[in-house]
C-alpha positions in Angstrom: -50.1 10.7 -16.2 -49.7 12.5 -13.0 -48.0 9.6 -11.8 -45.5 8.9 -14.1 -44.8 12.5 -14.1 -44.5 12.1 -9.9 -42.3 8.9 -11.0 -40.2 10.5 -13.4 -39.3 13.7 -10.6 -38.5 10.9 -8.3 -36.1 9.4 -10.7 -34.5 12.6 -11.8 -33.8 13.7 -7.8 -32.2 10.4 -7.3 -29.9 10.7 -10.0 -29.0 14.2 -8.9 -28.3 12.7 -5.3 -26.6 10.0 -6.6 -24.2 12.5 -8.9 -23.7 15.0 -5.7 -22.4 11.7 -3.9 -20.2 10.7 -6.7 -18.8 14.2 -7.1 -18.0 14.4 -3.2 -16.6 11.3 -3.0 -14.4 12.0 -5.8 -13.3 15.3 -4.0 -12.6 13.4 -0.6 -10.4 10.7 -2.9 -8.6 13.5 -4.4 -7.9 14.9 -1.0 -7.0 11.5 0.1 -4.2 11.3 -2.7 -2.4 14.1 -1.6 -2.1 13.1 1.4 -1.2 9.9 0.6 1.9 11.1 -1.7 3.0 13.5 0.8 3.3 10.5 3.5 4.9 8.4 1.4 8.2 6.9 2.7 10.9 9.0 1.0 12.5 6.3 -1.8 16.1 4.9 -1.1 19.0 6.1 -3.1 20.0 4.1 -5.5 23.4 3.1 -4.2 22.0 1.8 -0.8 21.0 -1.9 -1.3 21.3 -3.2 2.1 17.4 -3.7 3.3 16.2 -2.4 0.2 13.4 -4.0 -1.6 12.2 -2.9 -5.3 8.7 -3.7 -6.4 7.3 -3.8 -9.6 4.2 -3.4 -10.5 2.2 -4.7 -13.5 -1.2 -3.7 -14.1 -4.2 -5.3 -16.3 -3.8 -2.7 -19.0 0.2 -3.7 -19.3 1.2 -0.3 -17.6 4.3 -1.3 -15.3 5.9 1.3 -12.5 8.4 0.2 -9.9 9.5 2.0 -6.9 12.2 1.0 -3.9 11.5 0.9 0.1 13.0 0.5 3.0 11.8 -3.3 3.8 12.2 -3.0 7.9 10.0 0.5 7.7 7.4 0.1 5.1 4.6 -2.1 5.0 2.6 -3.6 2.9 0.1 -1.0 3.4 2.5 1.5 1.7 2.8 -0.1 -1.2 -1.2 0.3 -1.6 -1.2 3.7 -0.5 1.0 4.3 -3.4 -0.6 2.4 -6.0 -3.4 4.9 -5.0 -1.8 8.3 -4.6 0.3 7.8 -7.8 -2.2 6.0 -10.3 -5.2 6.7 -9.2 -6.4 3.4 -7.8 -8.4 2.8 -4.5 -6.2 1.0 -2.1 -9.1 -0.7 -1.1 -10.6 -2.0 -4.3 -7.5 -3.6 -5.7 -5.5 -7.0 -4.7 -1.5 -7.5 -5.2 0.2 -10.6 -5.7 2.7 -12.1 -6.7 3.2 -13.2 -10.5 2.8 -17.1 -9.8 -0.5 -16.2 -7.6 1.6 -17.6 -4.6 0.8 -15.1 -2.0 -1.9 -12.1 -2.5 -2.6 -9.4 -0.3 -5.3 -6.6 0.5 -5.0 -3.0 2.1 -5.6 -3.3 6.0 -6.7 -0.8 7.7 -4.2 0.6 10.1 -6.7 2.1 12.7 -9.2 -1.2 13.1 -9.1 -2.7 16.7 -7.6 -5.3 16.8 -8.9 -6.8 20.1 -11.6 -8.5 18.3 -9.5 -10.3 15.8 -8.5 -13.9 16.9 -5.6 -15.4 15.5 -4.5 -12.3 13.5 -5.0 -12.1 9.9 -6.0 -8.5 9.4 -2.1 -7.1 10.8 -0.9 -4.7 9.0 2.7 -6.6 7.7 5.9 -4.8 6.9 7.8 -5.9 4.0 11.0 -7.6 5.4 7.7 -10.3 7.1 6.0 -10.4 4.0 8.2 -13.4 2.4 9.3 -11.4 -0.8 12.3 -10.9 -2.2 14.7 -8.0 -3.0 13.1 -7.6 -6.2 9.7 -8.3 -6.7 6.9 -8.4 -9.6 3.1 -7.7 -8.3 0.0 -7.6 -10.1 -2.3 -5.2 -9.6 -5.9 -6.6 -10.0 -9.0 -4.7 -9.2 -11.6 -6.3 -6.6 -14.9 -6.7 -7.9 -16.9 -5.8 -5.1 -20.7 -7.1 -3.4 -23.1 -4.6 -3.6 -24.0 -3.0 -0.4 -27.2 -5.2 0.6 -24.7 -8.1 -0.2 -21.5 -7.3 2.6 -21.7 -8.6 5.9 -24.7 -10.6 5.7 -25.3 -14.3 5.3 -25.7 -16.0 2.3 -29.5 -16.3 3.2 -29.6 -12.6 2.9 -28.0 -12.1 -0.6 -30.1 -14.4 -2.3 -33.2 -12.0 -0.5 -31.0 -8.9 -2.0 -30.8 -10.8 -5.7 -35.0 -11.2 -5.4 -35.2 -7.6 -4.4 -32.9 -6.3 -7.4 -35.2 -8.4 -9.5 
């Protein structure tokens, strides 16, 4: 009995750990947000068209948004930091892309070094390079990520994870 009482404690602390973590993160995202809104590009008047793309949104639940930039000073990585500090949606657990599936695209981050990328790949891309048009449709997917034992390991160490859940 003594045990499962020890066992039980155990559990209870975890869970209390494992709520103070949630509640801080939460805290840092909303911190994050307001950031994020306040560095926002300001949104082109609507009479200016010249190097203006619009973007709209579309999201699993049918909501739609859209929302203009200035296609030679934003990147991609605005658009995400948008779709964040606006609805509420970590820029790093969601995927854009286009409505035919033709090109996707993920939030990079802007600060990585890049001296140990060959070839590229993980550049942060400004609109005008990103091959849309002036008026684009993008769906807003959610990632579904690996658990943590599962990123940046082989595949020899997720199945070792999967036996360990078990």
């Amino acid at each position: 009995q003594l045990k499962r009482e020890e066992k039980e404690e155990r559990e209870l602390q975890l869970k209390r750990e494992e709520e103070e973590r949630e509640l801080k993160r939460k805290a840092e995202l909303e911190e994050r947000r307001k950031a994020l809104l306040e560095g926002l590009p300001e949104e082109p008047e609507a009479g200016i068209t010249e190097g203006i793309m619009t973007i709209a949104l579309r999201f699993g639940d049918g909501k739609r948004d859209q929302r203009r930039f200035v296609t030679g000073e934003s990147s991609v990585n605005d658009v995400f930091n948008w779709i964040d500090a606006v609805h509420g949606l970590e820029r790093e657990k969601v995927e854009l892309s286009t409505m035919n599936g033709a090109k996707k695209f993920v939030y990079v981050e802007e600060n990585e070094d890049d001296d140990d990328t060959e070839g590229g790949g993980n550049d942060v891309v400004l609109l005008e390079d990103a091959g849309l048009g002036k008026m684009t449709a993008l769906r807003v997917a959610e990632i579904v990520e690996a658990s943590p034992e599962e990123e940046g390991g082989s595949e020899d160490v997720e199945e070792e994870s999967e036996e360990e859940e078990e």
